[in-house]
C-alpha positions in Angstrom: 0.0 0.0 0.0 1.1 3.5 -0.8 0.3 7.0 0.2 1.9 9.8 -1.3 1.6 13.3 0.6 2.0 16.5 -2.1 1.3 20.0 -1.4 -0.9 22.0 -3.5 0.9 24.4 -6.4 1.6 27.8 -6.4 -1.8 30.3 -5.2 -2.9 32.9 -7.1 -2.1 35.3 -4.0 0.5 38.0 -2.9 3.1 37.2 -0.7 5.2 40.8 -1.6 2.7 43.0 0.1 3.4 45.4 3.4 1.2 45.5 6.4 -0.1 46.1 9.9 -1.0 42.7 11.8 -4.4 43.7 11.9 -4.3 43.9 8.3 -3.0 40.2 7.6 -6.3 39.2 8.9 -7.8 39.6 5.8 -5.1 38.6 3.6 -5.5 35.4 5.7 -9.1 35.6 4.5 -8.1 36.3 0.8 -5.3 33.1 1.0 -8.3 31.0 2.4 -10.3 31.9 -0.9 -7.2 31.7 -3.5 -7.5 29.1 -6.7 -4.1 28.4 -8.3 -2.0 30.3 -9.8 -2.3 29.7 -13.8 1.2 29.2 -14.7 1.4 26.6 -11.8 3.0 23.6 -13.0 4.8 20.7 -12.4 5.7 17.8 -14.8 7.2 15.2 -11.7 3.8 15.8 -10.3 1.7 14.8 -13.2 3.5 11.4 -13.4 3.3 10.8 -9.5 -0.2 11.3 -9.8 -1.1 9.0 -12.4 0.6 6.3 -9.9 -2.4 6.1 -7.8 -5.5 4.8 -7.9 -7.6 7.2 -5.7 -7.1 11.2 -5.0 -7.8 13.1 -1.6 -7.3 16.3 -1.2 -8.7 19.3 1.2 -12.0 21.4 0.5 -10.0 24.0 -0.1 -10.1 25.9 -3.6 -5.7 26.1 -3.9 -6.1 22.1 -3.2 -8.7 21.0 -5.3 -8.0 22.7 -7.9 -4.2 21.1 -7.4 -5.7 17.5 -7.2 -7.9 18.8 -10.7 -4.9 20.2 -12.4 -2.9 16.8 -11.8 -5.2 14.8 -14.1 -4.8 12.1 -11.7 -8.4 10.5 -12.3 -11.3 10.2 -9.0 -11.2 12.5 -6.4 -13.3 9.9 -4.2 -12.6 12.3 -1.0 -12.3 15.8 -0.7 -13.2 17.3 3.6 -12.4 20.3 5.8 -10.5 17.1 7.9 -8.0 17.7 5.6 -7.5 21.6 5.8 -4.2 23.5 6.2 -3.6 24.2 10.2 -5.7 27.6 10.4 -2.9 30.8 10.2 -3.4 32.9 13.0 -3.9 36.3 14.1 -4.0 39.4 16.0 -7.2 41.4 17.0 -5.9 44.4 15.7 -6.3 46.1 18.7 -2.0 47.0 19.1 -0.4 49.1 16.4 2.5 47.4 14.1 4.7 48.8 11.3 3.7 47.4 7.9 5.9 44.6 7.3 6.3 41.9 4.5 2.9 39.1 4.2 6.1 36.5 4.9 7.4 38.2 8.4 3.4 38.0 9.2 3.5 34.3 7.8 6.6 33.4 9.7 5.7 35.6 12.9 1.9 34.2 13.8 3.1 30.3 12.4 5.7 30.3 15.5 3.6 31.7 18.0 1.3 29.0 17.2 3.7 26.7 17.8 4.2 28.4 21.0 0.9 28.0 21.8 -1.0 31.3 20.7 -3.9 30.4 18.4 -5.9 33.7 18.2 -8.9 33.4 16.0 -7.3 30.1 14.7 -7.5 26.0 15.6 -5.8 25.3 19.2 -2.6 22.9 18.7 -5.0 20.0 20.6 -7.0 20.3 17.8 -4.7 20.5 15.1 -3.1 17.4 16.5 -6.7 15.4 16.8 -7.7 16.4 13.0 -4.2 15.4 12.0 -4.8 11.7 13.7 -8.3 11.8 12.4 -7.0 12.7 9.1 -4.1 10.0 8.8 -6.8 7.3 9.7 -9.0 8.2 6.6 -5.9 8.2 4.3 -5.1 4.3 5.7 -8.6 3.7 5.1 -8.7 4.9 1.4 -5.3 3.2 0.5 -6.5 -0.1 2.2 -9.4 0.5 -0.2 -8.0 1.7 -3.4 -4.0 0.2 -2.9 -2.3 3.8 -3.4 -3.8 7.0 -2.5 -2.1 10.7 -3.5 -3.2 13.1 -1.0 -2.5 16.9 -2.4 -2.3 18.7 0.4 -0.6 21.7 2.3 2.3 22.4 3.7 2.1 21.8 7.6 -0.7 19.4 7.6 1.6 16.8 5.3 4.1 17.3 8.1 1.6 16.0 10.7 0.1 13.6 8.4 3.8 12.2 7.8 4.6 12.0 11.5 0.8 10.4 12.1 2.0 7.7 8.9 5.6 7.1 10.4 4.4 6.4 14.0 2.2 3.6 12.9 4.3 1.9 10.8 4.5 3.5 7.7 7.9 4.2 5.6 8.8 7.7 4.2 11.0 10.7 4.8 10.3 12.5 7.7 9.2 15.9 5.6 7.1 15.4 2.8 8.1 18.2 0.9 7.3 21.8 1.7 7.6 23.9 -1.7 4.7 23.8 -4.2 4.4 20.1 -5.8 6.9 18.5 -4.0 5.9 15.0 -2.0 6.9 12.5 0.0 6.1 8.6 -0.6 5.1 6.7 2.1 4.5 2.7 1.7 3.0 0.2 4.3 4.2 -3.4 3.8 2.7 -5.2 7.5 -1.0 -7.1 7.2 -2.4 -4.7 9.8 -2.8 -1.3 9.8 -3.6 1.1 12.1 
């Protein structure tokens, strides 16, 4: 059995603009909403895809539109389960300089690792949809033999870790820039 773990391609969103914090709130909100960049594209990915036998990907428009652009046949699941761990942040209520969308991006992603999850999924959370999430990817490649998964960044991370601690063999890190992956193969009788 395989699964294979690949983040969506490219948005069609900004990541040069300045801002306040309160402001990334709605660039947040704008990210959520983002289809794919058009130019997005990556030959490696197309013949990965056409591997497997079933597609899962997030309800989200830059990952379904991903798993659609890969050509990769049935997309026989696609759930909020499998969302990107919410970005978080600020009320708004504290003055900041306008910095660059990736010091915002990098900023609010470690305090939420530190444990701040303003207007955003707690880390509890995060970790229980992860372990939800990894059970209905063994499911569907129990079902369907090999399974690609387009997904995003940090939730492929947890989904790896989930995959790795029951059994399963793959790198560590599936892959964080756009298109890139990680296989991970099961060869026990039992699965978790």
């Amino acid at each position: 059995m395989k699964i294979i773990l690949m983040r969506h391609g490219a948005p069609q969103v900004r990541f040069d603009e300045r801002m306040a914090a309160a402001d990334f709130r709605d660039w947040v909100a704008r990210y959520q909403l983002a289809g794919l960049d058009e130019l997005t594209r990556c030959e490696q990915a197309f013949s990965v895809a056409r591997e497997c036998a079933a597609v899962a990907c997030s309800d989200l428009p830059r990952s379904l539109e991903s798993a659609l652009r890969l050509e990769a046949g049935n997309i026989v699941y696609s759930d909020p389960l499998m969302r990107e761990i919410d970005l978080p942040h600020g009320s708004g209520r504290w003055p900041t300089p306008s910095l660059p969308t990736t010091f915002w991006l990098v900023a609010f992603r470690v305090l939420w690792l530190m444990g701040y999850h303003g207007n955003a999924e707690g880390r509890r959370a995060v970790f229980s949809r992860a372990d939800a999430a990894a059970s209905k990817l063994v499911e569907l490649a129990r079902e369907h033999c090999s399974v690609l998964f387009v997904g995003h960044g940090m939730i492929n991370h947890l989904l790896a870790r989930e995959l790795i601690s029951r059994g399963w063999q793959g790198p560590r890190q599936p892959g964080r820039a756009h298109w890139q992956y990680g296989v991970y193969e099961y060869q026990g009788q039992a699965i978790a």
